[in-house]
C-alpha positions in Angstrom: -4.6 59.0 41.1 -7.8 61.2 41.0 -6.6 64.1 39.0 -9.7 66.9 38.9 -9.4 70.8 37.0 -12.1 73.0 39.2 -13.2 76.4 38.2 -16.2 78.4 37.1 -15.5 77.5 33.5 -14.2 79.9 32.1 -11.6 80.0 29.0 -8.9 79.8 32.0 -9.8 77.2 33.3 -10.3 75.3 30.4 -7.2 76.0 28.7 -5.7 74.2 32.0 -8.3 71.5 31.7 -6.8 70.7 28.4 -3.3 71.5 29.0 -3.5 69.3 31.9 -4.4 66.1 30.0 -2.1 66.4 27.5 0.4 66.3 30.7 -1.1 62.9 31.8 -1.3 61.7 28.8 2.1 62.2 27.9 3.0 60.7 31.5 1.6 57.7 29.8 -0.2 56.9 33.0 -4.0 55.3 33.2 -5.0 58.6 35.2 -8.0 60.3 33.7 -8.7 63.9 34.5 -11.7 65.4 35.9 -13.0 68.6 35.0 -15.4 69.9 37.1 -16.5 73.3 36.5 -20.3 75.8 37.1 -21.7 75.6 41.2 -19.7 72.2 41.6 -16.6 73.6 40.7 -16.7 76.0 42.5 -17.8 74.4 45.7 -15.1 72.0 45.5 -12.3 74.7 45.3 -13.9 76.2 48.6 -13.8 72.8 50.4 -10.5 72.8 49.4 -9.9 76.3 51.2 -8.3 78.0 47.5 -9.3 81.1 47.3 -9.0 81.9 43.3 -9.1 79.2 40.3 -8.5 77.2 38.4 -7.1 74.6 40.9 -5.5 71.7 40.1 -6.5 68.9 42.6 -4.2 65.6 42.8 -6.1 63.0 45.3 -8.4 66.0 46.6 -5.7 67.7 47.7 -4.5 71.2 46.0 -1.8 70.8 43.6 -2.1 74.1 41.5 -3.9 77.2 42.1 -3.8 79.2 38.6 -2.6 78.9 35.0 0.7 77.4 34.2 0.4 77.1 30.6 3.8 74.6 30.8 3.1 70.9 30.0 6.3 69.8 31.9 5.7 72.1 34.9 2.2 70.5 35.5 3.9 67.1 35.3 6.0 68.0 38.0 3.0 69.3 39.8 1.1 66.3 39.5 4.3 64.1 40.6 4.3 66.0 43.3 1.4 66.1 44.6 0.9 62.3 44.2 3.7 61.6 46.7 
């Protein structure tokens, strides 16, 4: 699974970024996660056609636009997204 945080970098966003790996990791899955952030960030949430961040991409596809700041509820983002 390519698993990517994208946002401007700001404290928002990287509270997710972090949030969101303790989630994989304690999926106990190989997934890394990406965290993309500055110009590229935020290119890649436009692609994507979100229109705030952070964004939670699952196999570039959106999974999560926001901040859940609930381990479990991004795990069942990720599942979700993944099907």
């Amino acid at each position: 699974m390519k698993i990517q945080v994208l946002g401007s970098g700001c404290p928002t966003c990287k509270k997710l970024y972090e949030i969101t790996r303790k989630a994989v990791e304690e999926m106990a899955t190989k997934d890394t996660v990406e965290y993309v952030t500055g110009t590229e960030g935020m290119q890649k949430i436009i692609e994507l056609g979100a229109i705030s961040s952070p964004v939670l991409s699952v196999n570039d596809k959106i999974a999560m636009v926001g901040f859940i700041p609930d381990v479990n509820k991004i795990k069942e983002k990720i599942l979700a997204a993944s099907k």
